[in-house]
C-alpha positions as CSV (number, residue, x, y, z in Angstrom):
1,X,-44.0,-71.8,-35.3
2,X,-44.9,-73.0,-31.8
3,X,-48.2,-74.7,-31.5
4,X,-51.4,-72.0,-31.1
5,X,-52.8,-71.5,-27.9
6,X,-55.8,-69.3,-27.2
7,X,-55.6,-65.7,-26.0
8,X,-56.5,-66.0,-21.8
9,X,-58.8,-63.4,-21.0
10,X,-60.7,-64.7,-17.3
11,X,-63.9,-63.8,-17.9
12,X,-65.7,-67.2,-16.5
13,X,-65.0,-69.8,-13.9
14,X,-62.1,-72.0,-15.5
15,X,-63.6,-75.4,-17.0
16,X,-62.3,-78.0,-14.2
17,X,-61.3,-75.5,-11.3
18,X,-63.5,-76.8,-8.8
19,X,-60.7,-78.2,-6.7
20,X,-58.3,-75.4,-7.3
21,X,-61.5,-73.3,-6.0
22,X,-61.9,-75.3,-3.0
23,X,-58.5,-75.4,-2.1
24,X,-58.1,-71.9,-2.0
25,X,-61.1,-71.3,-0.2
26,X,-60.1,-73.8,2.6
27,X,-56.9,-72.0,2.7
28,X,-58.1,-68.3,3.0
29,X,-60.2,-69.4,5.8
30,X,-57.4,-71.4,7.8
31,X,-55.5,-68.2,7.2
32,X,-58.0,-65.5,7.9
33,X,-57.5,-63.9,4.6
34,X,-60.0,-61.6,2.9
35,X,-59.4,-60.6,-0.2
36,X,-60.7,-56.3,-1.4
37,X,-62.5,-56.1,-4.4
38,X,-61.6,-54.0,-6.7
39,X,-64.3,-51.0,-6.0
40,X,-62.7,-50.9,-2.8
41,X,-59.4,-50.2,-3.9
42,X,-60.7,-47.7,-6.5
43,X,-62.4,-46.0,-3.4
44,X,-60.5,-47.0,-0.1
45,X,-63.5,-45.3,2.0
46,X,-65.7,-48.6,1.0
47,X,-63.2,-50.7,2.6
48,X,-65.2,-51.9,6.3
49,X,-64.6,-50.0,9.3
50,X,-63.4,-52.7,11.2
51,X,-60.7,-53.7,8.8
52,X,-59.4,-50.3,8.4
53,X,-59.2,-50.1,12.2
54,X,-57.2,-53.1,12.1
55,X,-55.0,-51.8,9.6
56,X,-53.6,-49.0,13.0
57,X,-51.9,-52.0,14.4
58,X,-50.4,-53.7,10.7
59,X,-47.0,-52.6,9.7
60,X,-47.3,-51.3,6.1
61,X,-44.4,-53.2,5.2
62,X,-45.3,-56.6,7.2
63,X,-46.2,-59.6,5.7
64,X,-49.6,-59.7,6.9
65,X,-53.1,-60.3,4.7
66,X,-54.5,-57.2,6.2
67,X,-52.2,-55.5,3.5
68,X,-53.9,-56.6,0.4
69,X,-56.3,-53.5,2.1
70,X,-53.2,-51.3,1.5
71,X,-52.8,-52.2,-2.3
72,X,-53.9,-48.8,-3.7
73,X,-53.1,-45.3,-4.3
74,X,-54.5,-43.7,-1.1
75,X,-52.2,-44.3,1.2
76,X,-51.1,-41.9,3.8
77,X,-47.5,-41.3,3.7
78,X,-45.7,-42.3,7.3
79,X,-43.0,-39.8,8.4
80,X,-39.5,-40.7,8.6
81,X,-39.9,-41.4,12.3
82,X,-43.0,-44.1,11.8
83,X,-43.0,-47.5,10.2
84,X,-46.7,-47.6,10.0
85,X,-49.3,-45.6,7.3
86,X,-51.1,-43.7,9.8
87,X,-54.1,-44.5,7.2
88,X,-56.2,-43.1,3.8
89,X,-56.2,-40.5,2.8
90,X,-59.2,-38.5,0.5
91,X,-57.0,-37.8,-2.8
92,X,-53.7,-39.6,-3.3
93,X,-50.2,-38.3,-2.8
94,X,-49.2,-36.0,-5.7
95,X,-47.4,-32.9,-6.8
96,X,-47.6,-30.0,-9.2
97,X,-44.1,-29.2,-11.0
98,X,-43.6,-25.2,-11.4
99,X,-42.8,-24.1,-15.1
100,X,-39.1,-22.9,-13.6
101,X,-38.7,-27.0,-13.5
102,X,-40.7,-27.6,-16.4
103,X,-40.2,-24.8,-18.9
104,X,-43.8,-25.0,-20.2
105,X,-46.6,-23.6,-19.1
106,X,-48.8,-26.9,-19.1
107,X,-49.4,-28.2,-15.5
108,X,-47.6,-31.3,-15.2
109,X,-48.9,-33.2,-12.5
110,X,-47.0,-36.4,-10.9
111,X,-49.0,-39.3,-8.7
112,X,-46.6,-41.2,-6.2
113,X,-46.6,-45.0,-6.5
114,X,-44.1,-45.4,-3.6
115,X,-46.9,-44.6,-0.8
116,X,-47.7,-48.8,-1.7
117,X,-47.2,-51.1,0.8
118,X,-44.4,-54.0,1.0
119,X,-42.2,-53.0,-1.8
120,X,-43.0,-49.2,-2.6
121,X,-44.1,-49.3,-5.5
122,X,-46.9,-49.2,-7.9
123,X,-46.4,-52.4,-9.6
124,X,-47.9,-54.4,-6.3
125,X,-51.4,-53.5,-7.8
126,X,-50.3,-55.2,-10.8
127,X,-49.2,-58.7,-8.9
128,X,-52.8,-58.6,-6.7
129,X,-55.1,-57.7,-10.2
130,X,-53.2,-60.8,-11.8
131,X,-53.5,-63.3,-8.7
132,X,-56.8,-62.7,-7.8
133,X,-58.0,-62.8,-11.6
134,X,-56.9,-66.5,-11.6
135,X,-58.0,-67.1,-7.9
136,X,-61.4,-66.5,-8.0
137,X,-61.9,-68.5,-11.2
138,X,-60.3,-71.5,-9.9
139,X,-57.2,-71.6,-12.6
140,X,-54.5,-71.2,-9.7
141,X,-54.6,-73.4,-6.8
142,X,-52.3,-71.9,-3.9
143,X,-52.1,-74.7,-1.8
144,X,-50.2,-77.2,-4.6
145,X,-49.3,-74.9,-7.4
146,X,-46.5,-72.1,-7.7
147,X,-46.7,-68.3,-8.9
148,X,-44.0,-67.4,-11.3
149,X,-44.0,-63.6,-11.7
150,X,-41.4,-62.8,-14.7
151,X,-40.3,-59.1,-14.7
152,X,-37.8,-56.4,-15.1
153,X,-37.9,-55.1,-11.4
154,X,-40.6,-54.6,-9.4
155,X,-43.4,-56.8,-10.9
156,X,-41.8,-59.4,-9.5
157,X,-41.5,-57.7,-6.1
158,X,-44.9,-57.4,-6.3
159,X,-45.6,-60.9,-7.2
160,X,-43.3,-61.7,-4.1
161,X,-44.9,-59.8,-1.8
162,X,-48.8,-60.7,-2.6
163,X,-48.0,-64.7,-2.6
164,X,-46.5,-63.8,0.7
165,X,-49.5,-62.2,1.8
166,X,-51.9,-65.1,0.2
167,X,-49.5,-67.4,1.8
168,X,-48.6,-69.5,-1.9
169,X,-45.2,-69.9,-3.0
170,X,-44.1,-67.3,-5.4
171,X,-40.9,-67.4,-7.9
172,X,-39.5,-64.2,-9.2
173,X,-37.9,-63.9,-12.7
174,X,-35.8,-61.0,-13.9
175,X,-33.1,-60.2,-15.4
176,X,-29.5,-60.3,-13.6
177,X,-28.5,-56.8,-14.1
178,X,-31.2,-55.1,-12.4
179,X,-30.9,-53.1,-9.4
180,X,-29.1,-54.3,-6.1
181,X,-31.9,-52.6,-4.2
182,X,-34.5,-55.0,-5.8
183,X,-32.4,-58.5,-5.2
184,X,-31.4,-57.3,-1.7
185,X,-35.5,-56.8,-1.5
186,X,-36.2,-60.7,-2.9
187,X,-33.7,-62.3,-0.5
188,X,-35.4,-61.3,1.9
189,X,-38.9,-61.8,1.3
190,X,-38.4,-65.1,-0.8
191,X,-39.1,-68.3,1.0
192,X,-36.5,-69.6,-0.4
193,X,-34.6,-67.4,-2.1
194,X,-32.0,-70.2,-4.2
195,X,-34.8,-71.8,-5.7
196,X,-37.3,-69.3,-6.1
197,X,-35.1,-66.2,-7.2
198,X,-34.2,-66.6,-10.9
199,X,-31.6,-64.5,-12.4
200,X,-32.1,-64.4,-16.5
201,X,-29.6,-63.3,-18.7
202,X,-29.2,-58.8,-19.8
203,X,-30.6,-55.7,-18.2
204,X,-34.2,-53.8,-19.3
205,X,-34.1,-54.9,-23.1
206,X,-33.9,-58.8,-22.5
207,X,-37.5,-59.8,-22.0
208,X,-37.5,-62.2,-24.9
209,X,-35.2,-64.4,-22.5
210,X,-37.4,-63.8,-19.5
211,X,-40.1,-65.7,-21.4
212,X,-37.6,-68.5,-22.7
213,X,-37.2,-69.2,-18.8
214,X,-41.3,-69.3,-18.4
215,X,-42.0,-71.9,-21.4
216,X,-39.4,-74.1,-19.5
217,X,-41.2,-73.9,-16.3
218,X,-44.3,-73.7,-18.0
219,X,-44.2,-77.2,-18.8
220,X,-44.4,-78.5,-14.8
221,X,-48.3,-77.8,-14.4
222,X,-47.3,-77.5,-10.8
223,X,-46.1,-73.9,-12.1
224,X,-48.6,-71.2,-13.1
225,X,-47.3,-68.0,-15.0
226,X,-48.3,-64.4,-14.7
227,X,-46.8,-62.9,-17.1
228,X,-47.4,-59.3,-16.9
229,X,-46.8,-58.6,-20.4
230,X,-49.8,-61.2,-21.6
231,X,-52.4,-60.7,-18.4
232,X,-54.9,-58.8,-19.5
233,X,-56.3,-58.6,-15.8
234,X,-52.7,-56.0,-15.5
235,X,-54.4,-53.9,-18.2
236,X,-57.6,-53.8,-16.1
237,X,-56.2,-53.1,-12.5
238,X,-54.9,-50.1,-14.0
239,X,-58.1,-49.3,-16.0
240,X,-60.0,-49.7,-13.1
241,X,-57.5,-48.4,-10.3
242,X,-55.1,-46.5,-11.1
243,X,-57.4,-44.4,-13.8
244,X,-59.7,-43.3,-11.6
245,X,-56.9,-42.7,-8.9
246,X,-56.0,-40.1,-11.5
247,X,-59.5,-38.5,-12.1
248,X,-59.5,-37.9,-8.1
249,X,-55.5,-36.0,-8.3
250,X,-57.6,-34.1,-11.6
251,X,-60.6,-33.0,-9.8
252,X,-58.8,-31.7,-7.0
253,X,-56.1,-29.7,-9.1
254,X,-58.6,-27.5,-11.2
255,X,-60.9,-27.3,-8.0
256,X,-60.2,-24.0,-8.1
257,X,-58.1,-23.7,-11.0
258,X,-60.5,-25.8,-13.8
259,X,-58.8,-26.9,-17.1
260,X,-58.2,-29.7,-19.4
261,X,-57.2,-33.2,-18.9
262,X,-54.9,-33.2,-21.9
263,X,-53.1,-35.7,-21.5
264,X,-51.5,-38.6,-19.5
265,X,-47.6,-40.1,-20.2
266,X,-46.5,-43.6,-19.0
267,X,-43.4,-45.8,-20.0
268,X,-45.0,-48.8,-21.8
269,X,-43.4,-51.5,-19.9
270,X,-45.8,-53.9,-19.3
271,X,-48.4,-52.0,-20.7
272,X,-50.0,-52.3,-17.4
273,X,-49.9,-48.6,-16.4
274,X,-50.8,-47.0,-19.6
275,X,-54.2,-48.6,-19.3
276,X,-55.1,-45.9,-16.4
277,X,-54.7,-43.7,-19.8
278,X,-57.6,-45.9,-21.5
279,X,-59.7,-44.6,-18.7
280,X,-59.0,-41.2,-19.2
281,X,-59.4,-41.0,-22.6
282,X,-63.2,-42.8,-22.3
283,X,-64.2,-40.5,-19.4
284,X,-62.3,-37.1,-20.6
285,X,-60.7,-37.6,-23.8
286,X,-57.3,-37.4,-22.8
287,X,-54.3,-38.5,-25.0
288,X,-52.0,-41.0,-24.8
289,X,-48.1,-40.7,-24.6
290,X,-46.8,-43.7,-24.6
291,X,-42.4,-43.9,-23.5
292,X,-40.0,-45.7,-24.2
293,X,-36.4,-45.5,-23.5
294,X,-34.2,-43.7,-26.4
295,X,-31.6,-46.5,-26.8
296,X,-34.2,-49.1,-27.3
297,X,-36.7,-47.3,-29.8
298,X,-38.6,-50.4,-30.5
299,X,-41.8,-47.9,-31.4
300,X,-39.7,-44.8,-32.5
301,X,-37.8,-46.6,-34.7
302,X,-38.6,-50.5,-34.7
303,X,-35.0,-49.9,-33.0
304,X,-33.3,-52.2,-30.2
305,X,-30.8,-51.7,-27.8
306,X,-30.1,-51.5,-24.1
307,X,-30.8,-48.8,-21.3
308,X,-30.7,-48.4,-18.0
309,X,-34.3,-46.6,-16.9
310,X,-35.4,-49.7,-14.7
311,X,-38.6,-51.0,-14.9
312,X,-39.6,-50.3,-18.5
313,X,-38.9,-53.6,-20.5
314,X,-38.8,-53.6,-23.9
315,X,-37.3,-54.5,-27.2
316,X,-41.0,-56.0,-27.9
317,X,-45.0,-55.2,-27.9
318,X,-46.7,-56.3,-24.7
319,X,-49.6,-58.4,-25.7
320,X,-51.6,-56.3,-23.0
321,X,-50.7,-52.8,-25.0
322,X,-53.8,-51.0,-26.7
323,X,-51.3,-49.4,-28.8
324,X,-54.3,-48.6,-31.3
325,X,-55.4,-46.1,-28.7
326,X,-52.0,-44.2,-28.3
327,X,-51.2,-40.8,-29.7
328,X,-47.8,-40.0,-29.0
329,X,-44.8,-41.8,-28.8
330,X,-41.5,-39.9,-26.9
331,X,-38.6,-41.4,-26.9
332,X,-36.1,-40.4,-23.6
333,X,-32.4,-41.3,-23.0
334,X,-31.3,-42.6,-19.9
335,X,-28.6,-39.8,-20.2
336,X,-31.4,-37.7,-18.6
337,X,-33.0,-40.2,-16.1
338,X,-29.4,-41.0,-14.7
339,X,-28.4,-37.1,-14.7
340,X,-31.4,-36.0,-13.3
341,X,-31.3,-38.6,-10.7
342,X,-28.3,-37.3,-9.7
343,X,-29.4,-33.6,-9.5
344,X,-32.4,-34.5,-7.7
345,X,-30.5,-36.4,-4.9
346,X,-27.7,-34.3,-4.5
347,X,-26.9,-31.4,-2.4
348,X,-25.4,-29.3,-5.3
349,X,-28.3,-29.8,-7.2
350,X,-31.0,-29.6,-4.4
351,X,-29.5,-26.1,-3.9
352,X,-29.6,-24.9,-7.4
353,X,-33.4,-26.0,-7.7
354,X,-33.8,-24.1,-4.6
355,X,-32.0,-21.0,-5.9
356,X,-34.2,-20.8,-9.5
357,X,-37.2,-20.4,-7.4
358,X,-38.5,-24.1,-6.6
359,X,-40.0,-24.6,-3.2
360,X,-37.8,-26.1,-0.9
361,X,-40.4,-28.5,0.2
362,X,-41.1,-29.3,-3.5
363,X,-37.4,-30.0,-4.4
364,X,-37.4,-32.8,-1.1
365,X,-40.4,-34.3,-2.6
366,X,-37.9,-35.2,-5.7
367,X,-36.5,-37.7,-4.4
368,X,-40.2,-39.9,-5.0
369,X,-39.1,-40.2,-8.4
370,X,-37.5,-43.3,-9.8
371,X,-35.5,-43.9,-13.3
372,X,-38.9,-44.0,-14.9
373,X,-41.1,-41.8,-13.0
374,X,-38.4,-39.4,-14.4
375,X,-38.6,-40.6,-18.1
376,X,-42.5,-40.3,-17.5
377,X,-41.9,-36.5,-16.6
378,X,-39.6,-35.5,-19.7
379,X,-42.0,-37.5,-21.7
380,X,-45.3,-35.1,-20.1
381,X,-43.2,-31.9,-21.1
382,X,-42.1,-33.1,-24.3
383,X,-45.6,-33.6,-25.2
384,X,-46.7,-30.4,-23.7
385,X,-43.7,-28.5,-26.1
386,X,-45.3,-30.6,-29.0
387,X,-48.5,-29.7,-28.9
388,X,-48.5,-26.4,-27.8
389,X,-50.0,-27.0,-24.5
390,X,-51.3,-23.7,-21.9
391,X,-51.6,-23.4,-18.6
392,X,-55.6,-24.3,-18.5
393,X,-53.9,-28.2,-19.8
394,X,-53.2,-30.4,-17.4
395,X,-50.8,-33.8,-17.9
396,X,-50.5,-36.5,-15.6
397,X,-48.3,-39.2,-14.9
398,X,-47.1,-41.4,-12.2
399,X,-44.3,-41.5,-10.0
400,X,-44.3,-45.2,-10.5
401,X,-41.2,-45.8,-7.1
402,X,-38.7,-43.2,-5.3
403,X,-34.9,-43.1,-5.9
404,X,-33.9,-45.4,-2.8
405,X,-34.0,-48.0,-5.1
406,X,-31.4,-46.5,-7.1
407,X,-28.7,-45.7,-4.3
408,X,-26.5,-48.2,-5.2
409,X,-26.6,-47.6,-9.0
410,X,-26.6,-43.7,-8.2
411,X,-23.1,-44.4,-6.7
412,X,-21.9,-46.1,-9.6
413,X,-22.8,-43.5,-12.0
414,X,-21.2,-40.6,-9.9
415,X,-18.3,-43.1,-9.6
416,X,-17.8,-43.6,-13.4
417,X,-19.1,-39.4,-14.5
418,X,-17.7,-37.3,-11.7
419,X,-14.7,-38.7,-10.2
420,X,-13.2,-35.6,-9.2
421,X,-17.4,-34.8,-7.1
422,X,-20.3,-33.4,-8.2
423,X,-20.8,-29.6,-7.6
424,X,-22.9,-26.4,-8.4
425,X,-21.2,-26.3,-12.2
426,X,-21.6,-29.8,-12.7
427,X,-25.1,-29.5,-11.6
428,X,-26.3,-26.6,-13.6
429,X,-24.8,-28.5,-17.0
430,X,-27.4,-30.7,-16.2
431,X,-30.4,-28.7,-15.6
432,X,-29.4,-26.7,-19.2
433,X,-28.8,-30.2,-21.0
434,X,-31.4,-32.3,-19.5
435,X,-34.4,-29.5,-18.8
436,X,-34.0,-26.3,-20.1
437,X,-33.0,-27.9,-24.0
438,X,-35.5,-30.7,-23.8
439,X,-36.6,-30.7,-27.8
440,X,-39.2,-32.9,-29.5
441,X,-37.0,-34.8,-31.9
442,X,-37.3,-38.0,-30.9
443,X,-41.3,-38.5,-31.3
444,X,-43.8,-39.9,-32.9
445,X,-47.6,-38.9,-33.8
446,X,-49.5,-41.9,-34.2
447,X,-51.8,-41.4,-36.8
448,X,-53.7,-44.8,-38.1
449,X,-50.7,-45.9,-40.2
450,X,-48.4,-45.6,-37.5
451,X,-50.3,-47.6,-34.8
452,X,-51.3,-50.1,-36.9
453,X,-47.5,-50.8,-37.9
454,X,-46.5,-50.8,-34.1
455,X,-49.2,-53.0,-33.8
456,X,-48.0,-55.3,-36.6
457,X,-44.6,-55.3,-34.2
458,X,-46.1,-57.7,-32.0
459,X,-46.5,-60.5,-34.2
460,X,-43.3,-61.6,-34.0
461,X,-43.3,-61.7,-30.0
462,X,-47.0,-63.2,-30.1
463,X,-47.4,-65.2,-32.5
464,X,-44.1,-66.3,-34.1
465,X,-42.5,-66.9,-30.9
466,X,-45.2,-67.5,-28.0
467,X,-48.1,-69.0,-30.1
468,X,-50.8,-67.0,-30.2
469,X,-53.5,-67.8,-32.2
470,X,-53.4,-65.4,-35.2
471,X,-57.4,-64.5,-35.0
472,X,-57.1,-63.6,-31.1
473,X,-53.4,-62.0,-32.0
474,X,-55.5,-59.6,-34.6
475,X,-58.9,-58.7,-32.5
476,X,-57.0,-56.8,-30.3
477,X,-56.5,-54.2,-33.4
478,X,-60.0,-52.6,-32.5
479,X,-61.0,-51.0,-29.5
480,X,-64.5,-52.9,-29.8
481,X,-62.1,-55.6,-28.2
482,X,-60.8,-53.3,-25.3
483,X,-64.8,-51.7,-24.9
484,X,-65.4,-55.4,-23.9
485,X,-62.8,-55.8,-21.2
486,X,-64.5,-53.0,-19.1
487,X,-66.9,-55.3,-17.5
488,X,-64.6,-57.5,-16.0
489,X,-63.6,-56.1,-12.8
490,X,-67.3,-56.1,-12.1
491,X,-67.0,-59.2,-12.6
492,X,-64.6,-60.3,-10.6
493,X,-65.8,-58.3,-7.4
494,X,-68.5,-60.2,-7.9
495,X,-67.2,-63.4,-7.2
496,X,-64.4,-62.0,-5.2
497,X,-67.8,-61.7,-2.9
498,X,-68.5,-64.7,-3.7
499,X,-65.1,-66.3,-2.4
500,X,-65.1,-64.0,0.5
501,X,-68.3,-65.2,2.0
């Protein structure tokens, strides 16, 4: 067993980080770079006037500081014809999916994570909570040290495009068989992309060998890891952004229409996302559905495998997962994120939505949701068939990127499955097989027994492999532990404040 190293929760100012502190600061001033606080990317109308004037003339896309302002869920979406967010807007991006796509009469309610600047996608909130978590307590020193961002897809983007933006060097680690879309992406934004884009080996279900690739750069100090899968400030963006980002899409959909908050479905992941479903639960008593991808049913079935819905690593626990808090597990195959995909994007399929009664201007709107944003939906109306759920409960996920990062791989598929083209038949075989027959066989309730043994999965990742101290492995068991997270993004606007002035 490796040697035991305490669990890093960044509470305080770091022991020694006085220089680290200073350096940064000297930096961010050369640079003109002001860093938001949380609050004001939980409520985008706190962010200062003049900043958000400034914001007209920024790209949305551009490399410039002024975008860390962008990093949140209220973002305007441009037209095709502009590069630029036109600015906030008062509840985030979203849509309601009709029962004739659904087949339940639960209101399933999808929030787009592709209206975020840079890389169009959710996971940049993710790379900014981590960064600045470090920043402001003087454990990562931009102007000597580099920020390694392991990932399976767009974490690392993320991570890319907010060392960019803090102008650090940032190093993305994935795995080689993700999507063209996202390498094409890196090359590109990379400073230099031979050294600082590493390819590991596998697809979605090799994260253990992501990590292998972090202890070895781990042991230059010069190197500083944010590992998504063990920063508990990921947890707490989402808890703290992205939760109440949620709340707002709520209050405005039973307006005029009130009902339930049932419950809220995310692919585990990093376990960074499913913490917006903490929040709900404390402030409505929603439950949890936590996804995971059929062919690697590491909670189903303590199962392993490989898949191909991007973005959801597995084959492990994240350290960051309150999986004592879940209720539901749902398993979904990437036969129905791939097929769907397809139907979504396609003519042929475009026009049968259209033709069982789906609003043309709805059925465009499909094309917002990724591999998982998809396996996030089946999950929401599994759930729904499982519990019984009516039209006064409402579910709520997130549309976590859009399907242009899937053209390539989208290509492929049609390639390998419908050589001969895809048309109205072919298309209605998948709305019977992959909607219309959706079952609830592959879930799991998770009753006490069943999330402590999920729990118990962990070990072997945490402890056994990456050296977590077995006390701080096990306090994580009880939600006392998670109740005392809550104050830290307080905390760090604080001294995000603090560094600012």
């Amino acid at each position: 067993m490796p040697e035991t190293k305490p669990l890093a929760v960044f509470g305080e100012f770091a022991e020694g980080g006085e220089t680290a502190y200073e350096n940064a600061k000297q930096r961010f001033k050369e640079q003109n770079i002001v860093l938001p606080t949380f609050a004001q990317l939980r409520d985008p109308s706190t962010i200062p006037a003049e900043i958000v004037e400034k914001l007209k003339s920024v790209e949305k896309d551009a490399a410039d500081p002024l975008n860390l302002f962008r990093v949140h869920w209220f973002n305007e979406h441009a037209d095709e014809e502009g590069d630029n967010f036109p600015g906030f807007v008062d509840v985030p991006t979203h849509i309601e999916l009709p029962s004739e796509l659904t087949g339940v009469d639960a209101r399933i309610v999808l929030m787009f994570g592709n209206r975020f600047p840079m890389i169009r996608a959710h996971k940049v909130l993710a790379a900014y909570s981590c960064l600045v978590a470090r920043l402001v307590t003087g454990r990562f020193d931009p102007t000597t040290q580099r920020a390694i961002w392991p990932s399976t897809g767009n974490y690392a983007r993320g991570g890319i495009a907010i060392s960019r933006l803090m102008k650090c060097r940032g190093v993305a680690i994935l795995p080689e068989g993700m999507s063209k879309a996202r390498f094409d992406w890196l090359n590109k934004w990379c400073m230099n992309p031979e050294e600082d884009i590493i390819k590991t080996f596998g697809t979605e279900s090799n994260v253990k060998e992501i990590y292998d690739e972090c202890n070895r750069l781990d042991e230059d100090p010069e190197n500083i890891i944010f590992n998504q899968f063990s920063e508990f400030s990921n947890h707490m963006g989402h808890y703290a952004v992205t939760g109440p980002a949620l709340e707002t899409v709520f209050k405005h959909v039973t307006k005029d229409r009130p009902g339930s908050l049932a419950a809220f479905s995310s692919a585990t992941g990093s376990a960074g996302t499913i913490g917006a479903g903490d929040y709900l639960k404390d402030e409505h008593g929603t439950r949890i559905v936590a996804v995971e991808a059929l062919e690697c049913p590491t909670m189903l079935y303590n199962g392993f495998g490989e898949h191909n819905i991007q973005g959801i690593g597995d084959k492990h626990i994240p350290l960051i997962h309150n999986v004592t808090n879940a209720d539901l597990v749902v398993g979904i195959s990437d036969k129905s994120t791939d097929n769907l995909d397809l139907l979504f994007n396609s003519p042929a399929g475009k026009r049968l939505l259209t033709e069982r009664g789906i609003a043309p201007e709805l059925v465009d709107a499909l094309v917002d949701m990724g591999y998982s944003s998809i396996a996030n939906t089946l999950a929401a109306i599994t759930a729904a068939k499982k519990w019984g759920l009516t039209s006064d409960d409402v579910v709520m996920t997130v549309a976590t990127d859009g399907s242009d990062l899937y053209d390539a791989e989208r290509e492929e598929f049609i390639a390998r499955n419908y050589p001969g083209g895809f048309d109205d038949v072919e298309a209605q075989k998948i709305f019977t097989e992959h909607l219309e027959e959706i079952d609830t066989e592959h879930t799991l309730d998770m009753d006490e027994t069943n999330r402590n043994r999920v729990f118990n999965l962990g070990y072997y990742t945490w402890v056994e492999q990456q050296g977590i101290d077995i006390p701080d492995f096990e306090r994580r068991r009880s939600q006392d532990f998670w109740d005392g997270l809550r104050p830290l993004a307080d905390r760090w606007d604080a001294m995000i404040e603090d560094f600012n002035s």
